[in-house]
gemmi code that builds the backbone of each chain (N, CA, C; Angstrom):
import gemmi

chains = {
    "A": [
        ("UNK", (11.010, 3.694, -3.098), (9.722, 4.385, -3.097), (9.428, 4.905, -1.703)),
        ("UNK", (8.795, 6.052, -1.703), (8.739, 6.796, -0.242), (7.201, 6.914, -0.384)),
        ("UNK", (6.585, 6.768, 0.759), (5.186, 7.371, 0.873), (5.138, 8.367, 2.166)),
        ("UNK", (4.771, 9.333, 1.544), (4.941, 11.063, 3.193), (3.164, 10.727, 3.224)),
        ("UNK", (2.728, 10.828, 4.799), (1.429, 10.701, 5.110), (1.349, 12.386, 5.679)),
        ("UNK", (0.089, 12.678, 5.283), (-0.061, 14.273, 5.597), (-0.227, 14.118, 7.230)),
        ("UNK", (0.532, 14.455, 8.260), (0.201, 14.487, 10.054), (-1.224, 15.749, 10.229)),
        ("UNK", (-1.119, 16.065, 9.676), (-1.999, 17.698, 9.954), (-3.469, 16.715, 9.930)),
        ("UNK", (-3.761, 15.928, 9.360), (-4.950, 15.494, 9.026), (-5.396, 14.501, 10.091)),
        ("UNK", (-4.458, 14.081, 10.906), (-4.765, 12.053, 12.003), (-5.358, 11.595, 11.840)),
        ("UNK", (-5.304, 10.753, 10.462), (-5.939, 9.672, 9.638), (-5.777, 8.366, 10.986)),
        ("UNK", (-6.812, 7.703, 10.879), (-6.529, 6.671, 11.636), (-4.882, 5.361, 10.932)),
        ("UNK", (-4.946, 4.775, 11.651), (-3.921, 3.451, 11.169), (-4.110, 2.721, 9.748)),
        ("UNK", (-5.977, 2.623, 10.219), (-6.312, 1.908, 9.093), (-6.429, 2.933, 7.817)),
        ("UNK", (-6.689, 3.862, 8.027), (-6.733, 4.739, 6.931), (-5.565, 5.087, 6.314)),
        ("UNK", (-4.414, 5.567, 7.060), (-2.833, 5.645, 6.681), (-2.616, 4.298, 5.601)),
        ("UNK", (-2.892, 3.299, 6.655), (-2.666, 1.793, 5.460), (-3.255, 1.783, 3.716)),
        ("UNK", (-4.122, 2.203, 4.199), (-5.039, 2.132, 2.836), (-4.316, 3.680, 1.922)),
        ("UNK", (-4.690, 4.420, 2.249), (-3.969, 5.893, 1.790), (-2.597, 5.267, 1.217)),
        ("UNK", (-1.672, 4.701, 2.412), (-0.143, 4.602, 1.322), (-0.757, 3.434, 0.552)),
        ("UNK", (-1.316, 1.714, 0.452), (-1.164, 1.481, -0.248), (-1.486, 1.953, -1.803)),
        ("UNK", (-2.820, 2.866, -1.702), (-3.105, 3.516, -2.766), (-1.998, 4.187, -3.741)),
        ("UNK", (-0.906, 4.634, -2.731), (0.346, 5.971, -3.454), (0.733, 4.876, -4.016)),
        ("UNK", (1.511, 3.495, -3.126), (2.154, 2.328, -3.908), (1.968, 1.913, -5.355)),
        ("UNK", (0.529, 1.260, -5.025), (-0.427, 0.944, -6.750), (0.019, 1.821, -6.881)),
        ("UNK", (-0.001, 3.137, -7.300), (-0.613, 4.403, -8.559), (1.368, 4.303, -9.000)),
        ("UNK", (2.175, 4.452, -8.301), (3.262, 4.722, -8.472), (3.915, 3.822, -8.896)),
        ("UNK", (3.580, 2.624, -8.879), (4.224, 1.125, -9.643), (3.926, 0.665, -10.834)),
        ("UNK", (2.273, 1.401, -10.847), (2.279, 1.190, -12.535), (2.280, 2.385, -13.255)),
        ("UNK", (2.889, 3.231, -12.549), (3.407, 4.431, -13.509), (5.237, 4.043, -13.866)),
        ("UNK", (5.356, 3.495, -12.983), (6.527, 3.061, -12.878), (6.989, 1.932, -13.954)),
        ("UNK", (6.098, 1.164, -13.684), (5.948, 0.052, -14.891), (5.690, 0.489, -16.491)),
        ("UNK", (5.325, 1.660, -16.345), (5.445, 1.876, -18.059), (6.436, 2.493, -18.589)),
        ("UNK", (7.374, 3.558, -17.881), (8.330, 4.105, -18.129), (9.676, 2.936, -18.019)),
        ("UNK", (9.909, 2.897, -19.054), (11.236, 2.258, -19.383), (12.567, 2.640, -18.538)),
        ("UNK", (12.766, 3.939, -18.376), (13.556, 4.628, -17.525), (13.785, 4.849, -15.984)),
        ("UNK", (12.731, 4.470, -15.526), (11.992, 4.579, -13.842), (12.780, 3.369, -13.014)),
        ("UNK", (13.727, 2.334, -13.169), (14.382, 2.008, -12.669), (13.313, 0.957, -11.983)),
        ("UNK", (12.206, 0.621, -12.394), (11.242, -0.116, -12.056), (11.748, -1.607, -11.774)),
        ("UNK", (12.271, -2.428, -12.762), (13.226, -3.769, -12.612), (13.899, -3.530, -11.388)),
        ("UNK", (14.812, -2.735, -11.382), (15.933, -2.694, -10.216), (15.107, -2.719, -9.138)),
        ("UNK", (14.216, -1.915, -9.270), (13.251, -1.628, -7.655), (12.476, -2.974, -7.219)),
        ("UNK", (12.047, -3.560, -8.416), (11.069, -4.828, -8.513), (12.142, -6.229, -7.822)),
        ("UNK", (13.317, -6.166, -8.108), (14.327, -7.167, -8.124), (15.090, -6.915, -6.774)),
        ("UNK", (15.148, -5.866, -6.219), (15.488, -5.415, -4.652), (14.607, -5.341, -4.003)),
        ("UNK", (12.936, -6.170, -3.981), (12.762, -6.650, -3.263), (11.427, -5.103, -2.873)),
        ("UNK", (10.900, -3.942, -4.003), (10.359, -3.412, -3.873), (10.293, -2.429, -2.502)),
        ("UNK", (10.987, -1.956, -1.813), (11.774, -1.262, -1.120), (10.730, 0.120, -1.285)),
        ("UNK", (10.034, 0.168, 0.549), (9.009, 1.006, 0.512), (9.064, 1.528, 1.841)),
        ("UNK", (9.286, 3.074, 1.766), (9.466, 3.949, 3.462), (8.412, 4.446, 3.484)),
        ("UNK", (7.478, 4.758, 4.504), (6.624, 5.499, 5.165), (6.922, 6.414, 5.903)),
        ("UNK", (6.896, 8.006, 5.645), (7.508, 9.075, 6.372), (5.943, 10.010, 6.631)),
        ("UNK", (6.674, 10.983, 7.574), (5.388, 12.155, 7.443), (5.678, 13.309, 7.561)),
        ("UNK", (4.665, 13.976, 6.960), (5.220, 15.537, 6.910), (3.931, 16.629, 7.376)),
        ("UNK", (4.455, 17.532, 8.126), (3.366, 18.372, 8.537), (2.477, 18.237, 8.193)),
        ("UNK", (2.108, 19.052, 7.006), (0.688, 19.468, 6.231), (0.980, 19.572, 4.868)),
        ("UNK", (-0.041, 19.818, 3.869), (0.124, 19.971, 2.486), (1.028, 20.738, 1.713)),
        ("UNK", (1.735, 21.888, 2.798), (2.345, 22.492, 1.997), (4.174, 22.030, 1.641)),
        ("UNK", (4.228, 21.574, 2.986), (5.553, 20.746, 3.055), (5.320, 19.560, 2.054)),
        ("UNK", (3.915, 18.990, 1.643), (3.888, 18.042, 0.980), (4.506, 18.608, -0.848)),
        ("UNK", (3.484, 19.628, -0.732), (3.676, 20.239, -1.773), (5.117, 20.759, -2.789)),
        ("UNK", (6.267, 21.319, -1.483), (7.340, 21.815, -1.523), (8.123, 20.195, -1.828)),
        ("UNK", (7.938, 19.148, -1.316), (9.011, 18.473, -1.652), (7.952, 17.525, -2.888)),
        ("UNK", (6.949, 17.580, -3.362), (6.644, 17.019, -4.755), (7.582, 17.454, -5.565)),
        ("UNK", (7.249, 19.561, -5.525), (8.033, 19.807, -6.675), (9.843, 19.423, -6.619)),
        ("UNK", (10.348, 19.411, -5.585), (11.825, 18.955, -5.372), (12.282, 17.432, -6.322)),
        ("UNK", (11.434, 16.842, -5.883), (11.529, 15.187, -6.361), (10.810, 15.379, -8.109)),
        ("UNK", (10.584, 16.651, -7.989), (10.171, 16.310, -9.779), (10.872, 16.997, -10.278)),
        ("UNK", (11.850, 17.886, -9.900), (12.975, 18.329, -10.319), (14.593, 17.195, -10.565)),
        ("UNK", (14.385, 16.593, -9.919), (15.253, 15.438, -9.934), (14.768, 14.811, -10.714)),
        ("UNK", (13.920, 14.581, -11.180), (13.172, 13.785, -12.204), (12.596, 12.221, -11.683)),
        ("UNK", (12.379, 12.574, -10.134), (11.818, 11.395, -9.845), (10.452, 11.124, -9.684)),
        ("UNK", (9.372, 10.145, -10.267), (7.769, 10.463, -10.476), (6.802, 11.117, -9.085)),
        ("UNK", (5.990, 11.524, -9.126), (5.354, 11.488, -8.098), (4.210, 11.775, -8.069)),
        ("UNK", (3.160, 11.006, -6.856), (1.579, 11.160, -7.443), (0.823, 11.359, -5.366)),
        ("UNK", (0.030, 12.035, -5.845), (-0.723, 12.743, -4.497), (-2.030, 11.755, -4.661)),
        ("UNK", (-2.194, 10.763, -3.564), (-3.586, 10.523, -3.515), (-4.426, 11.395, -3.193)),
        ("UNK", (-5.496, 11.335, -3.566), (-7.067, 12.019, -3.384), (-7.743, 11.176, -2.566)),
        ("UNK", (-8.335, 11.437, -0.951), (-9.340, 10.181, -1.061), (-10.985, 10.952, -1.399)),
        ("UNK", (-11.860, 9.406, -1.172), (-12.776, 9.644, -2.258), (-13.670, 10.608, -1.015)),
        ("UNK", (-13.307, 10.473, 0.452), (-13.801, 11.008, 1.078), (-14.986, 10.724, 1.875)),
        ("UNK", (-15.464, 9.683, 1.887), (-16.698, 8.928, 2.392), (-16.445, 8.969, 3.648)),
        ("UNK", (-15.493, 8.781, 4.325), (-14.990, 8.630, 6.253), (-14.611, 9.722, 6.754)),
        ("UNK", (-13.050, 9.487, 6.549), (-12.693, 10.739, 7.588), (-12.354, 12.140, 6.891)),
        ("UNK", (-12.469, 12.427, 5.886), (-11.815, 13.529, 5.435), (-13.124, 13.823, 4.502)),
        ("UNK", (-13.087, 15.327, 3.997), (-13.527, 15.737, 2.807), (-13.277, 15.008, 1.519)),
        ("UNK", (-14.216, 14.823, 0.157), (-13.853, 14.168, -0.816), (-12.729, 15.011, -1.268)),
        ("UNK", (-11.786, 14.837, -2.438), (-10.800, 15.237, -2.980), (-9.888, 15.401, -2.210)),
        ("UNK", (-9.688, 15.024, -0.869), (-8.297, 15.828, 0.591), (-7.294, 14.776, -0.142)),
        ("UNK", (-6.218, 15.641, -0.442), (-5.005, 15.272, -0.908), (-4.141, 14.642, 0.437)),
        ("UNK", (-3.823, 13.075, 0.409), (-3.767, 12.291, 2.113), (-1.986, 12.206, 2.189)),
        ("UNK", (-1.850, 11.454, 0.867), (-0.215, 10.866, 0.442), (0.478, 11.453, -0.693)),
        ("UNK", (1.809, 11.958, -0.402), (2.412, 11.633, -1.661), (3.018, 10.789, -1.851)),
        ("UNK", (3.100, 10.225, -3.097), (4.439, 8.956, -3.134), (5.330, 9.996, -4.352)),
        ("UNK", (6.653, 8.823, -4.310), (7.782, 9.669, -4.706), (8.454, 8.257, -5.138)),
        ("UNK", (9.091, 8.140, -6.065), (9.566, 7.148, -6.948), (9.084, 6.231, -7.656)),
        ("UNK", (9.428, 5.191, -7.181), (10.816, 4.386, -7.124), (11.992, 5.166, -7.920)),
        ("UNK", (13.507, 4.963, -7.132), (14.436, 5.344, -8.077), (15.346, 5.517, -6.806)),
        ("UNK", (16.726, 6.119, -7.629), (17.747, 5.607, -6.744), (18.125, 5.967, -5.225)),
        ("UNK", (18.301, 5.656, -4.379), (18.437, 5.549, -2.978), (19.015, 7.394, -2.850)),
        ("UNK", (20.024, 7.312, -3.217), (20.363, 8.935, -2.864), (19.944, 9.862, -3.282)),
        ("UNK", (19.187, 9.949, -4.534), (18.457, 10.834, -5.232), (16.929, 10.835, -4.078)),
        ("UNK", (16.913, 9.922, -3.647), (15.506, 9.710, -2.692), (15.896, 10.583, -1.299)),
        ("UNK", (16.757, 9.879, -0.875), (17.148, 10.772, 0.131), (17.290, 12.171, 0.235)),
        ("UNK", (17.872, 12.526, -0.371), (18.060, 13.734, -1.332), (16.877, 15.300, -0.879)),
        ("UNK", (15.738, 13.985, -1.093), (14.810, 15.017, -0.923), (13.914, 14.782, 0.049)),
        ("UNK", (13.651, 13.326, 0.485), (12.788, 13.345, 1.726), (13.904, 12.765, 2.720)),
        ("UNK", (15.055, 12.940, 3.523), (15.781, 12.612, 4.087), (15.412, 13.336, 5.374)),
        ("UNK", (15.219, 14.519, 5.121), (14.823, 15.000, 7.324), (13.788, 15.062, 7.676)),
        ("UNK", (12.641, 14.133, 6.778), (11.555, 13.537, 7.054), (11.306, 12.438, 8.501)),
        ("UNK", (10.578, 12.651, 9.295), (10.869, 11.421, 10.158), (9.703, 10.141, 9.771)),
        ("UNK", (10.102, 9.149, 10.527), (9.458, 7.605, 9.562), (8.018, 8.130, 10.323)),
        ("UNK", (7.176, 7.219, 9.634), (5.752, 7.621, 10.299), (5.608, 6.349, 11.879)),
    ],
    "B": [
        ("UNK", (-10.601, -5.353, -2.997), (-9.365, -6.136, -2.447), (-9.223, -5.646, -1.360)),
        ("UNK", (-8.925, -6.668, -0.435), (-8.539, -6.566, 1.604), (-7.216, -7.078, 1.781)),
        ("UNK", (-6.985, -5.979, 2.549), (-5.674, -6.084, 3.395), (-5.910, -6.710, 4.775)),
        ("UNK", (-5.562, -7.746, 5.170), (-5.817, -8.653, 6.785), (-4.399, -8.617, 6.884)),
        ("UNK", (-4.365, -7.806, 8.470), (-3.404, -7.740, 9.108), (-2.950, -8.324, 9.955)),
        ("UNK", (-2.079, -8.741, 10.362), (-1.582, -9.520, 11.515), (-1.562, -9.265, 12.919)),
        ("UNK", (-2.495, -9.113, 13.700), (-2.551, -8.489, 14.659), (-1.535, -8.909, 15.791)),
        ("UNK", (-1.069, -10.206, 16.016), (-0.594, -10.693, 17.338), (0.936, -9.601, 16.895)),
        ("UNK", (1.286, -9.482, 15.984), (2.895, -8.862, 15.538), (2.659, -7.414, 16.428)),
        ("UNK", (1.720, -6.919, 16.575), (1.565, -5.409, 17.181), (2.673, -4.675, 16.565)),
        ("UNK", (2.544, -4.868, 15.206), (3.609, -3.477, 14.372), (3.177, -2.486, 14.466)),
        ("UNK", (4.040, -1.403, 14.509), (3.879, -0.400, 14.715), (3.383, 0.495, 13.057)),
        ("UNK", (2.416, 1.535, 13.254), (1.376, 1.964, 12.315), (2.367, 2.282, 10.655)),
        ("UNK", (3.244, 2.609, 10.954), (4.344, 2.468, 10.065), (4.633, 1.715, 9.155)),
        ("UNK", (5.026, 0.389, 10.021), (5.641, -0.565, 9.334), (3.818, -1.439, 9.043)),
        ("UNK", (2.834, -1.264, 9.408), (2.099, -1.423, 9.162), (1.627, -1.049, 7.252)),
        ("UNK", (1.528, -0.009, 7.631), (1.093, 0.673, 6.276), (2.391, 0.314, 5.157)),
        ("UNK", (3.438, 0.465, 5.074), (4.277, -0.298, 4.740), (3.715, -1.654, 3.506)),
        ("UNK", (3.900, -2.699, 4.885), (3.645, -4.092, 4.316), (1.810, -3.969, 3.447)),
        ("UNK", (0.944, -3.085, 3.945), (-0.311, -3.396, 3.136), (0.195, -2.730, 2.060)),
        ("UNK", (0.714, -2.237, 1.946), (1.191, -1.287, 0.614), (1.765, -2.634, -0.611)),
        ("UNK", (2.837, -2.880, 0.291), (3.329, -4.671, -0.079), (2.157, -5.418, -1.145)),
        ("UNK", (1.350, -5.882, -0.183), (0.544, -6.889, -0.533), (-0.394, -6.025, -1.878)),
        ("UNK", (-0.870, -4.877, -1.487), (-1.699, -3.818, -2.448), (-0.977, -4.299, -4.447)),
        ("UNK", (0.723, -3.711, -3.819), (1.409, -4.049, -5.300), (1.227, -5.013, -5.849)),
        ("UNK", (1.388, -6.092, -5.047), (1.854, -7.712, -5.471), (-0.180, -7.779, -6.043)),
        ("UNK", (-1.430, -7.816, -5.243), (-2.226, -8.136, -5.950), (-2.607, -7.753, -7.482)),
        ("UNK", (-2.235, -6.472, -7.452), (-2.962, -5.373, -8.393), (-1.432, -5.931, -9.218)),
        ("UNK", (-0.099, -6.164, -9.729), (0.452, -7.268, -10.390), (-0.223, -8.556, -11.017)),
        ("UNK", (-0.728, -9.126, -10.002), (-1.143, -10.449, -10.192), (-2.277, -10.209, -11.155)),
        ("UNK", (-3.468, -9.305, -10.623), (-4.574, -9.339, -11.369), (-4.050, -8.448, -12.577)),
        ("UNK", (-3.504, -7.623, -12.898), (-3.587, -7.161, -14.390), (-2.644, -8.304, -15.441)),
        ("UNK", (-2.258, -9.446, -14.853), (-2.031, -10.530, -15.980), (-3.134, -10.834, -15.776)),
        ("UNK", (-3.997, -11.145, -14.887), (-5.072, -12.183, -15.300), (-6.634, -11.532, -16.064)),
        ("UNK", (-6.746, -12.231, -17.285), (-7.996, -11.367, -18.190), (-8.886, -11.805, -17.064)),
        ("UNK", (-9.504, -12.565, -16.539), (-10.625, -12.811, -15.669), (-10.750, -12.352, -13.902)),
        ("UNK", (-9.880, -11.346, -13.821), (-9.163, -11.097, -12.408), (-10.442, -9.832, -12.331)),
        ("UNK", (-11.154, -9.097, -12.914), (-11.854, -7.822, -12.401), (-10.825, -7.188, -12.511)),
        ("UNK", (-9.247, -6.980, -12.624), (-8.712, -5.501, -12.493), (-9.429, -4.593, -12.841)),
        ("UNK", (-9.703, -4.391, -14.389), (-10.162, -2.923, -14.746), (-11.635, -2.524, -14.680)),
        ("UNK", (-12.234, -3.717, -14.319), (-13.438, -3.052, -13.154), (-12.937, -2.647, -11.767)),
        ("UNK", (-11.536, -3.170, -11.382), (-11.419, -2.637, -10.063), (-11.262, -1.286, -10.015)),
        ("UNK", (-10.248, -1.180, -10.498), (-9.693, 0.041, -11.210), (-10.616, 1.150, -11.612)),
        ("UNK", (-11.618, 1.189, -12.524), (-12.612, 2.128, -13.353), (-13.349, 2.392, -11.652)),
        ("UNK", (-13.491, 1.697, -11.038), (-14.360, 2.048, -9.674), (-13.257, 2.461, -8.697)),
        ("UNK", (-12.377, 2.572, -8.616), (-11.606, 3.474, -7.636), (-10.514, 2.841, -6.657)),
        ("UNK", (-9.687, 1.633, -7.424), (-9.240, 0.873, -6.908), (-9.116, 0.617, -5.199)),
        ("UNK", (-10.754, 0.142, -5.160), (-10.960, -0.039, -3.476), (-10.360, -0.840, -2.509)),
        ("UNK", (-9.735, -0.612, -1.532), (-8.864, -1.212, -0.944), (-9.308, -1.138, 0.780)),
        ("UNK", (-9.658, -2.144, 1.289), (-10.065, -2.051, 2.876), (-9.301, -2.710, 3.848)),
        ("UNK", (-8.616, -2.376, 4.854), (-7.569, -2.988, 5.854), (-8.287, -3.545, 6.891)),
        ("UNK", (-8.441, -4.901, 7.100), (-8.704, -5.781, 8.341), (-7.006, -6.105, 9.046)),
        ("UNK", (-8.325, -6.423, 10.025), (-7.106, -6.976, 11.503), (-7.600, -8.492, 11.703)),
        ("UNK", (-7.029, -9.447, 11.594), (-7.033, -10.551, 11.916), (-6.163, -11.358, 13.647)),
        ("UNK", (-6.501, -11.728, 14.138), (-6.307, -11.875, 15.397), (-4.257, -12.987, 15.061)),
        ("UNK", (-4.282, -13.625, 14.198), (-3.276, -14.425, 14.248), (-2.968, -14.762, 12.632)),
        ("UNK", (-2.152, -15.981, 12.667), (-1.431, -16.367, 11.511), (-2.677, -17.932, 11.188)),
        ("UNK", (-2.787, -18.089, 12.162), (-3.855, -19.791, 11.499), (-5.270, -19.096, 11.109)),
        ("UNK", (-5.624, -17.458, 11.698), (-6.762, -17.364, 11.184), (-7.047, -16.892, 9.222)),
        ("UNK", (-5.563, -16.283, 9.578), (-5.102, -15.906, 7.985), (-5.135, -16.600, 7.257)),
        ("UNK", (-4.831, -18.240, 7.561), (-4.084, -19.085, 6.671), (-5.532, -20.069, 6.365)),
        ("UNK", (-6.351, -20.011, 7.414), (-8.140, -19.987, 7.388), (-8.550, -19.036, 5.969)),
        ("UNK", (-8.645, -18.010, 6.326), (-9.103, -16.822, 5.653), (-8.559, -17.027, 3.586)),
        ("UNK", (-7.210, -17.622, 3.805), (-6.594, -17.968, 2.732), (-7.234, -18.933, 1.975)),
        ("UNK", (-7.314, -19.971, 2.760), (-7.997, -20.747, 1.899), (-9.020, -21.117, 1.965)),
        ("UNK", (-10.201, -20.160, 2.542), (-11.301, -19.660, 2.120), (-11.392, -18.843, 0.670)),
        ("UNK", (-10.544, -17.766, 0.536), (-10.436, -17.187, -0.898), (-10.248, -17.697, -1.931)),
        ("UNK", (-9.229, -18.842, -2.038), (-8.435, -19.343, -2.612), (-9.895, -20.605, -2.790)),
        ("UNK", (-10.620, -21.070, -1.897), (-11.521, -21.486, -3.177), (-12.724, -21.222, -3.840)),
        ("UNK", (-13.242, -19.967, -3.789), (-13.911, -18.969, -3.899), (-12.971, -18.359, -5.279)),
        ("UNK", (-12.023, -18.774, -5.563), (-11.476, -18.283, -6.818), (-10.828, -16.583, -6.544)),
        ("UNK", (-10.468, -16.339, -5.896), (-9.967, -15.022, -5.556), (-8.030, -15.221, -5.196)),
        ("UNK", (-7.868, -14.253, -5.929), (-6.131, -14.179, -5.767), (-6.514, -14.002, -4.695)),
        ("UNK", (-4.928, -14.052, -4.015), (-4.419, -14.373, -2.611), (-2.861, -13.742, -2.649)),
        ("UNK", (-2.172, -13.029, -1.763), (-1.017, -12.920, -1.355), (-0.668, -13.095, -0.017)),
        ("UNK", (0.784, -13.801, 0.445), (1.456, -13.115, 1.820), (2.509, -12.402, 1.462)),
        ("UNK", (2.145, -11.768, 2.260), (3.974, -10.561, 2.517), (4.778, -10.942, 3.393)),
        ("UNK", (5.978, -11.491, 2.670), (6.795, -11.932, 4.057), (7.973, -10.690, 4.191)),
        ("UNK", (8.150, -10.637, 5.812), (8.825, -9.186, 5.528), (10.692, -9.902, 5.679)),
        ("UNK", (11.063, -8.866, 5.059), (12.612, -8.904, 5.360), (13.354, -9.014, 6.561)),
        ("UNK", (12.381, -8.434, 7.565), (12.991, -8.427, 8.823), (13.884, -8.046, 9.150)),
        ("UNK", (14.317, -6.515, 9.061), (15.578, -6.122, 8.957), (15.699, -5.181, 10.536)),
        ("UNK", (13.812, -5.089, 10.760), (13.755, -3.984, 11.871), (13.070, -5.025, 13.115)),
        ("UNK", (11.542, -5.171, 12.961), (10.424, -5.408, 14.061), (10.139, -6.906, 13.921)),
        ("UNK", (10.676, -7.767, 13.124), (10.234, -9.343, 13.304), (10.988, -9.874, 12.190)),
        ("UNK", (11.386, -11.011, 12.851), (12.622, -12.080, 11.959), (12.050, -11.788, 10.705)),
        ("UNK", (13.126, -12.185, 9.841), (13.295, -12.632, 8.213), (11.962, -13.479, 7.832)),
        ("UNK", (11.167, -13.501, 7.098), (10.544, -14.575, 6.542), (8.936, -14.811, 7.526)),
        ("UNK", (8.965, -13.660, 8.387), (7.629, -13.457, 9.002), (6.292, -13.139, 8.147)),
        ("UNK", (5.328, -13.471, 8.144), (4.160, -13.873, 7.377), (3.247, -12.244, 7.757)),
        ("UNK", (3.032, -11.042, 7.335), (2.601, -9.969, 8.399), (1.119, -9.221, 7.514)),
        ("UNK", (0.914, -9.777, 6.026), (-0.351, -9.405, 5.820), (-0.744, -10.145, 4.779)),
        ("UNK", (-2.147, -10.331, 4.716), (-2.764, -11.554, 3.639), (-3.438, -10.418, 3.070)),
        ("UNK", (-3.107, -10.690, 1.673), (-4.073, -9.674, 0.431), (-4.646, -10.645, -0.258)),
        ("UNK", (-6.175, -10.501, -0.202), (-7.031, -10.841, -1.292), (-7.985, -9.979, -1.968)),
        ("UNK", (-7.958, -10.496, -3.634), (-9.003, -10.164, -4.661), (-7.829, -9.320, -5.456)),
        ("UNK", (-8.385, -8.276, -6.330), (-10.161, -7.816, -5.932), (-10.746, -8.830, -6.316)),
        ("UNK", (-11.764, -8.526, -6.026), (-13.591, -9.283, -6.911), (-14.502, -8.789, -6.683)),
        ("UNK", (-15.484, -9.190, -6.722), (-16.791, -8.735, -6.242), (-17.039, -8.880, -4.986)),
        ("UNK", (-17.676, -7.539, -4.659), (-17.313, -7.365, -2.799), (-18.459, -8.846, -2.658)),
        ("UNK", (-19.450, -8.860, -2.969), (-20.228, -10.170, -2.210), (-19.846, -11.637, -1.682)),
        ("UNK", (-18.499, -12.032, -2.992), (-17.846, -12.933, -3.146), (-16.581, -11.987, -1.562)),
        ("UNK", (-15.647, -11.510, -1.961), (-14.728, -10.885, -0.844), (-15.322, -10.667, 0.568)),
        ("UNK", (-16.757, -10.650, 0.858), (-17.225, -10.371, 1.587), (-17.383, -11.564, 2.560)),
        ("UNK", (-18.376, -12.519, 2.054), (-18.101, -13.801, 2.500), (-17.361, -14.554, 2.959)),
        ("UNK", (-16.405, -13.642, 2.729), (-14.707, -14.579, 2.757), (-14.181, -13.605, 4.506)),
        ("UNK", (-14.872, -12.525, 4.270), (-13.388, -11.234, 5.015), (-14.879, -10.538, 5.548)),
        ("UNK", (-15.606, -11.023, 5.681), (-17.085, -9.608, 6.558), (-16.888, -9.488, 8.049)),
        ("UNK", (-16.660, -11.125, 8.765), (-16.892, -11.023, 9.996), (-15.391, -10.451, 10.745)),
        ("UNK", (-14.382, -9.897, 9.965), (-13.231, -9.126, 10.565), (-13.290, -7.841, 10.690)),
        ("UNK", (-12.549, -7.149, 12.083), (-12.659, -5.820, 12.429), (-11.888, -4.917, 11.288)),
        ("UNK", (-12.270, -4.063, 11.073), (-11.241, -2.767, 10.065), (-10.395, -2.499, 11.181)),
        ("UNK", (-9.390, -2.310, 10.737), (-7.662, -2.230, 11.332), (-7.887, -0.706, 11.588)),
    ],
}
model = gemmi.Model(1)
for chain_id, residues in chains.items():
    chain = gemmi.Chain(chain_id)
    for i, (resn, *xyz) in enumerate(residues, 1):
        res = gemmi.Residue()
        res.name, res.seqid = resn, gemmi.SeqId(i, " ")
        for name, pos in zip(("N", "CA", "C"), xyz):
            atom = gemmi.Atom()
            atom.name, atom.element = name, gemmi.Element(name[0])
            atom.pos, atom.b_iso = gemmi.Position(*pos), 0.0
            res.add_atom(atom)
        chain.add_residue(res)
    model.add_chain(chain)
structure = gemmi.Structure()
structure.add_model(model)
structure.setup_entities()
C-alpha cells in the first residue's frame, strides 16, 4: 500500500499523519471486501505501508488513473477542512494494497515523504 | 480515535505518518468486530482521527492503561525496524474510538503532533 501526500499544499506533520492514516482505513476495508485485492497476503506480510509525495493534484491525478489501469484500488482523501485547507481539498491518494512490482510500477520515481 | 506518538524516537515525518497509519488500521479492525466498539458511529461521523505527541514510552504505557480502563481499545505498533529504530520498537499508541469525553479524559492534556 502506498500513500502520495499532495507537497503543493505543506500540511503540517500532524496533519500528513492523520491525512495518510485516513487513505490506510479507507483502502483496507475496501480491500477487505474484495476477494481478489490480495488483502490476506498484505495482512500476513505484516501490512506493508510507503509514504511518498508528489507535487500537486495533477501528478496525483495522472498516477490514480495509472494504478487503476493496472487494476490496483485507489481512493483520494477529502479533508473535512476545519484547519488547514479548504473543505473537500483532495490531501492523499492511497493506491493498493497489491503486488510489490505492479506498485512500483507506478509510483516508483516518487520520492519517500 | 488518537494517535500518541512517540516523541523521544524523533522519526522522521514519514516514517511518522507511516506507523499512525499502522495503528489507524489495526484500531478500526479491532472495533468493527466489536458490536459495542462505536465503529459505525465512528464512521457515519467522519472517521475522526487526531495525532498526539507524547514525550516517552512510560508516558504511553500510563496513557494505556488509563484507556484500557475506561473501556477503550488500545493498540501498539511495533515497527519492523528495518530503517530508523531496532526491530520490536514500541513507536505509536492508538486508542478508541469512543466518545470524545471518555477519549478526552484519557488523551486532553497532550500536545497535537
Amino acid at each position: 500500500m502506498v500513500l502520495v501526500v499532495r507537497g503543493e499544499l505543506r500540511l503540517t506533520p500532524g496533519k500528513v499523519a492523520v491525512q495518510v492514516a485516513h487513505a490506510a482505513v479507507m483502502l483496507s476495508e475496501l480491500a477487505a471486501k474484495r476477494p481478489s485485492s490480495g488483502y490476506e497476503t498484505w495482512r500476513a506480510e505484516g501490512q506493508k505501508k510507503i509514504a511518498l509525495i508528489a507535487a500537486n493534484l495533477g501528478e496525483m491525478e495522472t498516477l490514480q488513473r495509472a494504478a487503476r489501469a493496472k487494476g490496483l484500488a485507489t481512493v483520494f482523501v477529502e479533508d473535512a477542512g476545519l484547519t488547514e485547507v479548504p473543505p473537500g481539498t483532495r490531501t492523499v491518494l492511497g493506491i493498493g494494497p497489491g503486488p510489490s512490482e505492479i506498485v512500483d510500477s507506478v509510483t516508483g520515481q516518487l520520492a519517500l515523504l
